[in-house]
FISE-768169 format. One record per residue: residue number from 1; residue in three letters; x, y, z of N, C-alpha, C in turn. Coordinates in steps of 0.2 Angstrom, whole numbers, plus 5000, padded with zeros to 4 digits. Atoms other than C-alpha are relative to their C-alpha. Layout:
<recs>
num	residu	nc1	nc2	nc3	cac1	cac2	cac3	cc1	cc2	cc3
NUM	Ala	X	Y	Z	X	Y	Z	X	Y	Z
...
</recs>
This chain:
<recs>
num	residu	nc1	nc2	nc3	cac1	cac2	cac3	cc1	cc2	cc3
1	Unk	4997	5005	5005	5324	5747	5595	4996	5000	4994
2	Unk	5005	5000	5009	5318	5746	5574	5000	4995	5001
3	Unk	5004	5003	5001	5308	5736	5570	5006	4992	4996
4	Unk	4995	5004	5004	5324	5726	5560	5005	4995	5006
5	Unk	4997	5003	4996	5333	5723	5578	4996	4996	5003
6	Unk	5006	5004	4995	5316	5715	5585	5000	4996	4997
7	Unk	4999	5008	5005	5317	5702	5569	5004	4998	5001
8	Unk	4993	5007	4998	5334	5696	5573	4999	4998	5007
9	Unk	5001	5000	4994	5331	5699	5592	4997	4994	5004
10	Unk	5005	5007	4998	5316	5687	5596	5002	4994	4999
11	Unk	4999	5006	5002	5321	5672	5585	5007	5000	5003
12	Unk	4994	5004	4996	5337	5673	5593	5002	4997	5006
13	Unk	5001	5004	4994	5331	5672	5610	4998	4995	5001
14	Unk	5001	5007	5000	5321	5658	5606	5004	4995	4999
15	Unk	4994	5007	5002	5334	5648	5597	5005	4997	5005
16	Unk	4996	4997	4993	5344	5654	5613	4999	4992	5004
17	Unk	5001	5003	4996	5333	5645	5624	4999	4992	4998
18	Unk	5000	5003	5003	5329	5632	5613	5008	4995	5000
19	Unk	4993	5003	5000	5348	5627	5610	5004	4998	5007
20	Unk	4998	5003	4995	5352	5627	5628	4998	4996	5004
21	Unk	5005	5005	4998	5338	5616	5633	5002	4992	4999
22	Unk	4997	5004	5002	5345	5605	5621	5004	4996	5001
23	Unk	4994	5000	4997	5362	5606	5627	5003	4996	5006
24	Unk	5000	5001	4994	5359	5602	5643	4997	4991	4998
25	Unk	5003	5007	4998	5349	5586	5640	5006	4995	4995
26	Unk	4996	5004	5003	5363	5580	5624	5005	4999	5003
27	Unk	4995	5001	4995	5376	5582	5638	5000	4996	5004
28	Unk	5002	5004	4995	5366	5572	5651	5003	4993	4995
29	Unk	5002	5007	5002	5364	5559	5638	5009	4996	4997
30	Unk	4993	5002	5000	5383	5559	5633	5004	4998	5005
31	Unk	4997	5002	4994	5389	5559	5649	4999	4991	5004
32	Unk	5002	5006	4998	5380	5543	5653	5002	4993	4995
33	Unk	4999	5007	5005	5382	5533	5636	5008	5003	4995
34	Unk	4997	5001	5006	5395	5543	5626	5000	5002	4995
35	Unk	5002	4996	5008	5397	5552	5610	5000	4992	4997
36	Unk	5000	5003	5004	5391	5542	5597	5008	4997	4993
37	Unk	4993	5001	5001	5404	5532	5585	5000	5005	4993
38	Unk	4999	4995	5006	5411	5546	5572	5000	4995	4991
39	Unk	4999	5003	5007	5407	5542	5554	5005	5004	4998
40	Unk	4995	4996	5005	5417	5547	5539	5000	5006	4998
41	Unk	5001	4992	5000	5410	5563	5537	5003	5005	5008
42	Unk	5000	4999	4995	5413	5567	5553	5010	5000	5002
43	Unk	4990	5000	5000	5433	5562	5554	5002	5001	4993
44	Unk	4996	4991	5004	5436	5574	5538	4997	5006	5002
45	Unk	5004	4994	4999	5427	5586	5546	5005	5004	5005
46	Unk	4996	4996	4992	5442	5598	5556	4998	5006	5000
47	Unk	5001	4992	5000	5434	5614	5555	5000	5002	5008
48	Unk	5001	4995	4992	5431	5627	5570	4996	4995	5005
49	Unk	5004	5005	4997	5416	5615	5575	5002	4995	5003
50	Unk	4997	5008	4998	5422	5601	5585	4994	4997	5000
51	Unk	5001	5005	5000	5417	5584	5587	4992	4999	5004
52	Unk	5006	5001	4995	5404	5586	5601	4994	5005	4998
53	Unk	5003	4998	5002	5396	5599	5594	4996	5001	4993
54	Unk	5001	5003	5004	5395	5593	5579	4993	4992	5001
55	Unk	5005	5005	4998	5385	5577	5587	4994	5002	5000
56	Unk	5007	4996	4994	5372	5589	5598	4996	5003	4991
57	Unk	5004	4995	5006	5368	5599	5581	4994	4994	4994
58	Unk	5003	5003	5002	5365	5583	5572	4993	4995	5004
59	Unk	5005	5004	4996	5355	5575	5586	4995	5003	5002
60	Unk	5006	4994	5001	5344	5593	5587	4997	4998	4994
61	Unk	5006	5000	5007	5337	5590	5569	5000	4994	4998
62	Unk	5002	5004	5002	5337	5572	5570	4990	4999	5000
63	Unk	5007	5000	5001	5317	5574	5573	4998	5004	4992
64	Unk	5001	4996	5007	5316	5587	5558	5001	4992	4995
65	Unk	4997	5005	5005	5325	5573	5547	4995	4995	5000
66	Unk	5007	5005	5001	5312	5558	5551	4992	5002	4999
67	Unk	5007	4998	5002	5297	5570	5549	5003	5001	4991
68	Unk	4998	5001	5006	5305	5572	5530	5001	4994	4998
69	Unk	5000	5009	5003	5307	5552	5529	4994	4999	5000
70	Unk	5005	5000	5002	5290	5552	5534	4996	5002	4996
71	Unk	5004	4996	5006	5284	5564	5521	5000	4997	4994
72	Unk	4997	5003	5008	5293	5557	5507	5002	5005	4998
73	Unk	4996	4995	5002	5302	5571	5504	5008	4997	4997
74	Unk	4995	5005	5004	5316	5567	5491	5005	5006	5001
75	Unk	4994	4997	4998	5335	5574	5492	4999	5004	4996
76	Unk	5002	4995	5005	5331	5584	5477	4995	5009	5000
77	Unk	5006	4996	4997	5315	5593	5484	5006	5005	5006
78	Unk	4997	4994	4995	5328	5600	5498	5005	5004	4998
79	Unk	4993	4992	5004	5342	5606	5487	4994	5005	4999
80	Unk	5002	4997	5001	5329	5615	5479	4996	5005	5005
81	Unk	5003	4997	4994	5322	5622	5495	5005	5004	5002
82	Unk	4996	4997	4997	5338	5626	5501	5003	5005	4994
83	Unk	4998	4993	5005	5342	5637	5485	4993	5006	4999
84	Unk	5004	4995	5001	5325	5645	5487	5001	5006	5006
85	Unk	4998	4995	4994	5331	5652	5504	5005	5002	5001
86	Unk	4989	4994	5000	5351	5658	5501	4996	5005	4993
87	Unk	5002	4996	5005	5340	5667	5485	4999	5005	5004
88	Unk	5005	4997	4997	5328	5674	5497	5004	5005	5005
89	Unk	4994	4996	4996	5343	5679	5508	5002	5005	4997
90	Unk	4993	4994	5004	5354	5688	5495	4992	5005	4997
91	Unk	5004	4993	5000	5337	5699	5491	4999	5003	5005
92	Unk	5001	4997	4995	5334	5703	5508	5005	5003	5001
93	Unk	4995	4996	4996	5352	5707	5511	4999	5006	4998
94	Unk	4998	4994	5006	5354	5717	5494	4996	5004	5003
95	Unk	5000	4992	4998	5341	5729	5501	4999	5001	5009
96	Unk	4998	4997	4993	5346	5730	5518	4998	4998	5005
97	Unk	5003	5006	4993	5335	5717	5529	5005	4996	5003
98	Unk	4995	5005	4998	5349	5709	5537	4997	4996	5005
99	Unk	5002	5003	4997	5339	5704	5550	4998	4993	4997
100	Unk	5003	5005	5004	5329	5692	5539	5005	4997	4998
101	Unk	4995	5003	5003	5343	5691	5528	5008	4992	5005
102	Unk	4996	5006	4998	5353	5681	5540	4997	4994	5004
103	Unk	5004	5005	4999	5341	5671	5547	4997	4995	4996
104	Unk	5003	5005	5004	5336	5664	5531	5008	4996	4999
105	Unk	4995	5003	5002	5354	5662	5527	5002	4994	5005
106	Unk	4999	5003	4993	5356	5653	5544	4995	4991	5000
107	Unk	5004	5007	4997	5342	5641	5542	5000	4995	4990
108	Unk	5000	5005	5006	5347	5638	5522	5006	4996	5003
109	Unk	4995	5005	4998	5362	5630	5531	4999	4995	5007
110	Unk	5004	5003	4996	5352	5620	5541	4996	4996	4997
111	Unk	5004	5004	5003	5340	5614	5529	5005	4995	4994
112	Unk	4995	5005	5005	5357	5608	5516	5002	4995	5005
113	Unk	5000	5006	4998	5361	5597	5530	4997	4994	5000
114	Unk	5005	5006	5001	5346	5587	5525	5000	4995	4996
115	Unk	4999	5005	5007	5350	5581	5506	5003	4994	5001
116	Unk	4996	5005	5000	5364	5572	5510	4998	4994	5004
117	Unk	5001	5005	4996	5356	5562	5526	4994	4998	4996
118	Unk	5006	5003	5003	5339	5560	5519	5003	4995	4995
119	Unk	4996	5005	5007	5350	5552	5502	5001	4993	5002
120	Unk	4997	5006	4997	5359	5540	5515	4994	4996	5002
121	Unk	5002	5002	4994	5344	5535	5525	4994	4997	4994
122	Unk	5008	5000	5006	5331	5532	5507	5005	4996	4997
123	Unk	4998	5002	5003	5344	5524	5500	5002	5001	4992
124	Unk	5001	4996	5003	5344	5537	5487	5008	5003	4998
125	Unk	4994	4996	4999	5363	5541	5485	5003	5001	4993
126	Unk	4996	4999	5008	5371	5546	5467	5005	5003	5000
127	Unk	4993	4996	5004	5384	5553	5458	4998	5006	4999
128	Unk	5003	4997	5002	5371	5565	5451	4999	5004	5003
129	Unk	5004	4996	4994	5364	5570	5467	5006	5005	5003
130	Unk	4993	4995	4998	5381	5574	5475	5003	5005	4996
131	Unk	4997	4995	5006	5385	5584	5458	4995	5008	5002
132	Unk	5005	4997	4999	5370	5592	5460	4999	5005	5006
133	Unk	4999	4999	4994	5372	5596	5479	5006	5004	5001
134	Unk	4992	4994	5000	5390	5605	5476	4999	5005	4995
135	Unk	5001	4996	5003	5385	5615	5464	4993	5005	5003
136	Unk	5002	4995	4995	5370	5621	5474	5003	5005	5003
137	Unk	4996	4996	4997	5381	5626	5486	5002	5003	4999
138	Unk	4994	4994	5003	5391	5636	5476	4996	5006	4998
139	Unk	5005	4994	5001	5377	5643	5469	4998	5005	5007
140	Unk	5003	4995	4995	5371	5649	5486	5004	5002	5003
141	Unk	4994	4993	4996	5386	5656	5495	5000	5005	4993
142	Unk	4998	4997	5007	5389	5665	5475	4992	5005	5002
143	Unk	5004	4993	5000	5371	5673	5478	4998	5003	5007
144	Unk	4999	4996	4992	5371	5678	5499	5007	5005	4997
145	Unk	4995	4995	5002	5388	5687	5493	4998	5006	4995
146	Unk	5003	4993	5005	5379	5697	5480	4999	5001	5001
147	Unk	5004	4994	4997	5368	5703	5490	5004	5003	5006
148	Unk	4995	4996	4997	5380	5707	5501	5005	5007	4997
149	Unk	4998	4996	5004	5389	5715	5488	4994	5006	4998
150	Unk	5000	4996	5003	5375	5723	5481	4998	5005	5008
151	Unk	5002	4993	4994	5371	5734	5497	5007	5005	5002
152	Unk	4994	4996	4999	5389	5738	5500	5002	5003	4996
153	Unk	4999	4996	5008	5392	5743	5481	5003	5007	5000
154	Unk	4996	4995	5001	5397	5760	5486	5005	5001	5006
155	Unk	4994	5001	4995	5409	5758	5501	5005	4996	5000
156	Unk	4993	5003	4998	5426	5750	5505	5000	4993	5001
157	Unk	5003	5004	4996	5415	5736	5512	5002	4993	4995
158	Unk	5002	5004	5006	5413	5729	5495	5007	4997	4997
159	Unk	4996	5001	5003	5430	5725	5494	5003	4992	5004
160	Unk	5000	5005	4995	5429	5712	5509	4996	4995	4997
161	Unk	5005	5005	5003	5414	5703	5502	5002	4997	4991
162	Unk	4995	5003	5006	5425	5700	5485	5003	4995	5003
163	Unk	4996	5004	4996	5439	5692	5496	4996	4994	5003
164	Unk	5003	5008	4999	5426	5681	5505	4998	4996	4995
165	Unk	5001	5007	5006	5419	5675	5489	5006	4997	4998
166	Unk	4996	5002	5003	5433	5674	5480	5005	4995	5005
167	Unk	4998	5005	4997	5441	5665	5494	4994	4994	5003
168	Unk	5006	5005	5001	5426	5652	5496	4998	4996	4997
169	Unk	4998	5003	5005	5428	5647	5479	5006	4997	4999
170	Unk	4995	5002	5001	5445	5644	5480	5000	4994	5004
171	Unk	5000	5006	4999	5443	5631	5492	4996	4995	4999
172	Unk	5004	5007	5003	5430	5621	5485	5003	5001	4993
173	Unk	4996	4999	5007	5441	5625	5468	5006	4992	5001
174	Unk	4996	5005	4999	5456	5617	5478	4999	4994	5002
175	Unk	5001	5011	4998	5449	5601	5484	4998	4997	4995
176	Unk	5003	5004	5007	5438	5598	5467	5008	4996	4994
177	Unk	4995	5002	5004	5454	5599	5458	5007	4997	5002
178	Unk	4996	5004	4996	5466	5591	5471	4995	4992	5000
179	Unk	5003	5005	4999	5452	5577	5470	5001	4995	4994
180	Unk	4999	5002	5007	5453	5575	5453	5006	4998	4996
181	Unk	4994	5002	5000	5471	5574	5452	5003	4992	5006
182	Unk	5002	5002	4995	5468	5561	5466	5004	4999	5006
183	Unk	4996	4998	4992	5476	5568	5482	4992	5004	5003
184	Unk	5003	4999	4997	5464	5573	5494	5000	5006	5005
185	Unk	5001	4996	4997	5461	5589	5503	4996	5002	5006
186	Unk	5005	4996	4996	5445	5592	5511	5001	5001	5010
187	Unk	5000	5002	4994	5451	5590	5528	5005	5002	5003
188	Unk	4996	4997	4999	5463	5603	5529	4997	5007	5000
189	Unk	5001	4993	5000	5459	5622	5534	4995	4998	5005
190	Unk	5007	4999	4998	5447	5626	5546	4994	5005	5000
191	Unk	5007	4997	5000	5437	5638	5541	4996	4998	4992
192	Unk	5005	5004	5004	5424	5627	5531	4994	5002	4997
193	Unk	5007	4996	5005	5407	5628	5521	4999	5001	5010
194	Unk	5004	5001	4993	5397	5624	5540	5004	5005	5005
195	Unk	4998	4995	4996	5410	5637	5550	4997	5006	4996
196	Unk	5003	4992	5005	5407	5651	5535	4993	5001	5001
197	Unk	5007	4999	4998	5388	5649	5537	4999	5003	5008
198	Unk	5001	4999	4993	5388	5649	5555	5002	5006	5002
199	Unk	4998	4994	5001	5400	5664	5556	4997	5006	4996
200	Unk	5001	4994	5005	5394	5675	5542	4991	5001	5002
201	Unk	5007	4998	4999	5375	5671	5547	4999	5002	5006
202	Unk	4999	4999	4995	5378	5674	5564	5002	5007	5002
203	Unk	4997	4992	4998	5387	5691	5563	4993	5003	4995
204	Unk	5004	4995	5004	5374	5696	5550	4992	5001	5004
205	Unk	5005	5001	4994	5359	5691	5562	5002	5005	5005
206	Unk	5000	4996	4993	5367	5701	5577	5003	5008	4997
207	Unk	4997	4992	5004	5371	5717	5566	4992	5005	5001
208	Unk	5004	4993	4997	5354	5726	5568	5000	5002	5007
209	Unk	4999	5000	4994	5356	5721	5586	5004	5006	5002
210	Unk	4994	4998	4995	5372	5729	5588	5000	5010	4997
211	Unk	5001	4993	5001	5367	5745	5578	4996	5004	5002
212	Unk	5006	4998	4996	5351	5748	5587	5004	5004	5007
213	Unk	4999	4998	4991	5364	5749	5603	5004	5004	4998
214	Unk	4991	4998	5000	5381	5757	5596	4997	5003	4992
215	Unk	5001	4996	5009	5369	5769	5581	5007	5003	4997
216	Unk	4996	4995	5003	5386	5774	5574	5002	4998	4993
217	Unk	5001	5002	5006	5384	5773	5556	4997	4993	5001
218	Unk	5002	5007	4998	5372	5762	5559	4998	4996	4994
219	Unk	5000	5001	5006	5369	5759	5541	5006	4994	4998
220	Unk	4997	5005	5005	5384	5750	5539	5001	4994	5003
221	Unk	5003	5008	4998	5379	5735	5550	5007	4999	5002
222	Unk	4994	5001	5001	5397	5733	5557	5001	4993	5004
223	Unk	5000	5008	4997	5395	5716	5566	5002	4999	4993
224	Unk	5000	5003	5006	5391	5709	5547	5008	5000	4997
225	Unk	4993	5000	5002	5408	5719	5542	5004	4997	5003
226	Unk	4992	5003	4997	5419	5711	5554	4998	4990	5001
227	Unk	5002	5005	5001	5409	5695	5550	5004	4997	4993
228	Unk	4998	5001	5004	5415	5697	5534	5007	5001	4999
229	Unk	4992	5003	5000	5433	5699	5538	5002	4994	5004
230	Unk	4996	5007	5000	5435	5684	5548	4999	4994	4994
231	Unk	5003	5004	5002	5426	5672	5537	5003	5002	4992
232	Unk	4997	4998	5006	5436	5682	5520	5009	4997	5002
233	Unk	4994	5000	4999	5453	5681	5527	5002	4992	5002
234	Unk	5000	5005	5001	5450	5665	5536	5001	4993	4997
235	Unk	5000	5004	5007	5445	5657	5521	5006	4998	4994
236	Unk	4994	5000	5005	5459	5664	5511	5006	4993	5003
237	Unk	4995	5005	4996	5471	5654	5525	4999	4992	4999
238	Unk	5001	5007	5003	5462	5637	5522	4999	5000	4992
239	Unk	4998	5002	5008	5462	5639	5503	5007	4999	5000
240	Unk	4991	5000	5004	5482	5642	5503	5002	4996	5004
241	Unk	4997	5008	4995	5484	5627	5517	5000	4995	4996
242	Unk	5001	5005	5004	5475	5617	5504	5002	4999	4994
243	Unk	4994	4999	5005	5484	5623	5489	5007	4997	5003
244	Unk	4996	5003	4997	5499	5618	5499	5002	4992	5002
245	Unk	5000	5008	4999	5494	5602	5504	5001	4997	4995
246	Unk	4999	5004	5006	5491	5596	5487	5006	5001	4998
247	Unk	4995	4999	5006	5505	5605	5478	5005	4994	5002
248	Unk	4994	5001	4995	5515	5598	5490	5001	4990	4998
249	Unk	5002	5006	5002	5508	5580	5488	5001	4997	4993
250	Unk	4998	5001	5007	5508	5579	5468	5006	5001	4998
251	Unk	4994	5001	5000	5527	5584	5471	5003	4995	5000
252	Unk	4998	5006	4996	5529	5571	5479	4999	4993	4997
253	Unk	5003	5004	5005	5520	5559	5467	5004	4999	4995
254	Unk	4993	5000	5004	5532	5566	5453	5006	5001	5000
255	Unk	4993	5002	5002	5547	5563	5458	5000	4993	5006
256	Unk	5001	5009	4999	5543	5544	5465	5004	4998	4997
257	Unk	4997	5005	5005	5555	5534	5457	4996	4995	4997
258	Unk	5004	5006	5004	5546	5522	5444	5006	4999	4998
259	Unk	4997	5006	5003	5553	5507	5439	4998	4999	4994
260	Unk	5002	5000	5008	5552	5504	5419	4998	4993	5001
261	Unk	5001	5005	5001	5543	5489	5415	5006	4997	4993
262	Unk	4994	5002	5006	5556	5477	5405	4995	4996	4997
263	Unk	5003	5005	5007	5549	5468	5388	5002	4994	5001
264	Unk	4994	5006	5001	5549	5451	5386	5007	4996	4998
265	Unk	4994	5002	5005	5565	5443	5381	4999	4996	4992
266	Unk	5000	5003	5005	5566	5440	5364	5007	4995	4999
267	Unk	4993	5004	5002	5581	5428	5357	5004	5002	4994
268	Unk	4997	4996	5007	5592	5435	5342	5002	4993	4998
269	Unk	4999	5007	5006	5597	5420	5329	5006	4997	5005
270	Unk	4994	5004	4997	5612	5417	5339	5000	4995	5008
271	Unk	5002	4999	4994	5603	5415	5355	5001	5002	5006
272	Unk	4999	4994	4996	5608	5428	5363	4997	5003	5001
273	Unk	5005	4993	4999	5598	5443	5370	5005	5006	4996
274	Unk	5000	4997	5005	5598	5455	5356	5000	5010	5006
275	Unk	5000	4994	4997	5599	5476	5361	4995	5002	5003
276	Unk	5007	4997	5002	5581	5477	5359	4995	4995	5006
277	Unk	5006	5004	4997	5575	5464	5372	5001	5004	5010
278	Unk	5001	4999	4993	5575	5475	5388	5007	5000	5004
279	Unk	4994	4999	4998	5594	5474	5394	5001	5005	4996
280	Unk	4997	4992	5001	5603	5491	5397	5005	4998	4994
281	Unk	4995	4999	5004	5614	5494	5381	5006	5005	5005
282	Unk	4993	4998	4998	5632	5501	5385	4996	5010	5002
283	Unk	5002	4993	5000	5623	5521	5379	4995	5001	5008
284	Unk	5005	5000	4995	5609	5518	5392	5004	4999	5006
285	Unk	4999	5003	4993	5618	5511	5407	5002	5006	5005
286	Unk	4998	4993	4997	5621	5523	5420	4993	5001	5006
287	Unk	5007	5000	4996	5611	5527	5436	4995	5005	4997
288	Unk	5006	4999	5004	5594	5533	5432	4998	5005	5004
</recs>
């Protein structure tokens, strides 16, 4: 086995044991008291990910998170932490460390988990921050995909990792500008930021693995490739669900009947109501 399937191989068995250690004791402890009560990020959140899984993952790195409180560690410091590691990613993919490269990828979506709670819990929470925080984001899916792109740059491959981008952006396109029009999206499609990382770092992690075992072109890491068909195509599917949703909504907005507000009455010398004071003239009348 190369030296590249022993880098993915190791950290994945520890995390392995690690994770199901975990699992075992967040079960006990649900079992006994019950999942915690869902916040609001929590009930938009319908991706792949359920509910319960969603709890255990937050309850695994709630120690991480308090040793950050204790630090003083500001929201700000982890964006920038988490764009040092999807960089360090998309260089390692570009030349062909997938091992690494998806590890890094794996734990930069790990480490963005932290801005937002840290923010909550410091009393640190802006407009700025959250601008600042979506835009990371973008930036780092946009540079893991480059390096993806720049390795496959001479095969068919490259035509998959287009799609996932370009469908990645389409759905943080469509919710920003469904938000902005203000109907609300985010809570349609399931394949989300926090699936696409899981997925795509996931498959790209078990790719030297899988070409150590199945050397058949081992070069072209074909875990990774079928990582990036589900997670391109997927994506595509929840962008055009949430395009749909909104279109469909704003339709529905513009052709609401509104009611004309009427002007005050004014009085004409005679004192009568004049054409002009809001009563339908004879031209005007007619259903509407």
């Amino acid at each position: 086995m190369n030296s590249s399937a022993v880098l993915s191989l190791v950290p994945l068995l520890v995390l392995k044991g690690i994770f199901l250690t975990g699992l075992a004791i967040f079960a006990f402890q649900v079992r006994r008291s019950g999942l915690p009560t869902p916040t609001e990020a929590s009930k938009q959140h319908r991706g792949l990910i359920g509910r319960f899984l969603q709890h255990y993952l937050v309850w695994m790195v709630g120690p991480i998170e308090r040793a950050l409180l204790r630090a003083r560690i500001s929201p700000n410091q982890i964006t920038a932490g988490s764009l040092l590691l999807s960089s360090s990613a998309a260089v390692a993919l570009g030349a062909g460390y997938f091992g690494l490269g998806g590890w890094l990828y794996l734990f930069n979506g790990i480490v963005d988990i932290f801005d937002g709670r840290v923010a909550r819990a410091t009393g640190k929470v802006s407009t700025s921050g959250a601008f600042a925080d979506s835009v990371a984001d973008r930036f780092s899916e946009a540079a893991v995909f480059s390096g993806l792109a720049w390795y496959y740059r001479h095969t068919p491959v490259l035509l998959l990792v287009l799609v996932a981008l370009s469908s990645s952006f389409l759905i943080s396109y469509t919710r920003a500008r469904g938000e902005g029009l203000g109907v609300s999206g985010g809570d349609v499609g399931r394949m989300q930021r926090p699936e696409r990382i899981f997925f795509l770092g996931l498959t790209i992690v078990l790719s030297p693995i899988v070409a150590a075992l199945v050397p058949v072109q081992a070069e072209m890491y074909w875990a990774a490739v079928v990582g990036l068909a589900l997670v391109g195509f997927a994506s595509l599917g929840t962008a055009f669900g949430r395009f749909r949703h909104i279109y469909r909504a704003l339709a529905e907005q513009q052709t609401a009947p509104v009611l004309p507000l009427r002007p005050l009455r004014r009085s004409s010398p005679n004192g009568k109501g004049s054409a002009e004071d809001g009563s339908p003239s004879r031209a005007s009348a007619g259903p509407n």
